[in-house]
Every structure is written in C-alpha cells, then in structure tokens.
C-alpha angles and dihedrals in degrees: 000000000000119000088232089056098050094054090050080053097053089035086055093046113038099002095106091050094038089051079049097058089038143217096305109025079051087052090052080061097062106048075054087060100045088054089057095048097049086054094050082052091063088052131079091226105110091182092057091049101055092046089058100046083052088049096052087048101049084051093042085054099054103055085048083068101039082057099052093256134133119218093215092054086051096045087053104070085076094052094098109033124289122346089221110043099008100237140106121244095034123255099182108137096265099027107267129058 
C-alpha cells in the first residue's frame, strides 16, 4: 500500500470524527498513542507491538490531514538522502540531521 493510499483510507474512516475532535484534542490522541507504543516496545509481545505502531501512524496521518499535509510530500524529503547533509547514510555530527 501507498502512503498516499493509506491516508485517503484513515481520512475515509475516521476523517469526519476526527474533524469533530479537532487539530489539537486529535493530537492529544497521538502522544496517547506513542505512550502506548513505547511501552509495547518494552514487551515480547510482536503482535502488540504492531498494533500499536499502526496505531501511531493512523493517528500520525490524520493530523497530517487535519493539517493540510499530505503523507506522501513529507515522506518525500527523505527520498534523496538526508534533508539536512544530503547524504545516505547520514553524515550529519551526531548521526541524524
């Protein structure tokens, strides 16, 4: 699946509740979200954790429309090496730009 596919399928599910809650009660959501992923991370359990990195992204996604962006235009940036020094891997003083 596209990234630009999968935002038009969590716009189509959950895009007119999450333009209810709005922009920053949604984003509340996802640092929900993140907590619950890092502490998946910390478990054994691979299924947990995949359900909770989908979650994070479905939520991630849908700020992002929420925002006016498209997924696919911010994915990009990465397309040709790193945003910040050019080069891949990076070789930006402290490993990431």
């Amino acid at each position: 699946m596209r990234i630009d596919e999968f935002q038009q399928i969590i716009d189509e599910l959950y895009g007119e509740r999450d333009a209810e809650r709005g922009l920053d009660r949604t984003f509340i959501w996802l640092i929900e979200e993140v907590g619950e992923l890092a502490r998946a991370i910390r478990s054994e359990d691979h299924e947990r954790k995949v359900e909770e990195f989908s979650d994070v992204l479905a939520w991630l996604t849908t700020i992002a429309t929420l925002a006016g962006v498209e997924m696919e235009e911010a994915a990009a940036r990465f397309a040709r090496g790193c945003p910040k020094c050019n080069k891949n891997p990076c070789r930006c003083a402290r490993g990431r730009g």
